[in-house]
N, C-alpha and C positions, 0 to 999 in steps of 0.2 A: 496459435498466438495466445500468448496467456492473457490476462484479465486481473490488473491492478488494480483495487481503489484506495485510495488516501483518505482516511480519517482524518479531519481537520477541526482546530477551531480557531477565531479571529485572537484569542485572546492567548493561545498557545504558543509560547517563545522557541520551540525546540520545531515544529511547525515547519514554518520557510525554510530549515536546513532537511529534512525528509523531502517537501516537493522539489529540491533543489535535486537532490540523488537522485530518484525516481526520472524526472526531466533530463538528467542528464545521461543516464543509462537507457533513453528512449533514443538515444544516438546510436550504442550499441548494439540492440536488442530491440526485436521487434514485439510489440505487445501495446493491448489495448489500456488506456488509462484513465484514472477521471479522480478528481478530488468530492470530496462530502463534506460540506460541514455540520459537526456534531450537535448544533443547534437547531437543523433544517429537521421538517419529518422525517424524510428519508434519512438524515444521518441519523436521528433519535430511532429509527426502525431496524440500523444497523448493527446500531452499539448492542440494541437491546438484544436480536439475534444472536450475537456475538460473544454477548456479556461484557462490552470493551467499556473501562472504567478510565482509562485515557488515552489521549492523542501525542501525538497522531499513532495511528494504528494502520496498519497494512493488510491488506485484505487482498490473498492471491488466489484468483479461482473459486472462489466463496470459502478460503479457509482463510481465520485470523492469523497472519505470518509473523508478524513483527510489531511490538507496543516499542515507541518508542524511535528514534533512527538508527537504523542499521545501519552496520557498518556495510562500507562498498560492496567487501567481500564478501560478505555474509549475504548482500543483497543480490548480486551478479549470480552466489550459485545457488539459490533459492530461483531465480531465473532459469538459469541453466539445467536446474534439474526439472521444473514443467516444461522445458522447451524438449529435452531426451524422451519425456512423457509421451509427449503428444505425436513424435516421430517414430516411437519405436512400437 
């Protein structure tokens, strides 16, 4: 199962349209997920790992996937291709 985290922050307008995809592709697709906000520690210790200069940012399997929101498609086989990973 893969391993999503969402970059977030309160003041980030583009934001609630990423955890919206993400949430909604957790119908589809089985996978572990969880939001950060980029002003908590633990966000400030992610970005800095990461070097992510904005949000929201997508984080799959501990690699930076996506700045910004993906598109469905781009995000489903970004999916698809750690789910073939891990079964084959």
């Amino acid at each position: 199962m893969p391993n999503i985290t969402l970059l977030v922050s309160p003041s980030c307008g583009a934001c609630p349209s990423a955890k919206s995809l993400w949430k909604e592709l957790r119908v589809k697709y089985s996978f572990s997920y969880r939001e950060v906000d980029i002003t908590t520690p633990d966000g400030q210790e992610l970005a800095e790992r990461h070097a992510i200069r904005a949000v929201p940012a997508t984080i799959i399997d501990g690699r930076l996937t996506f700045i910004g929101v993906p598109s469905r498609q781009s995000a489903e086989k970004a999916l698809e291709q750690k789910i073939k990973q891990r079964q084959g």
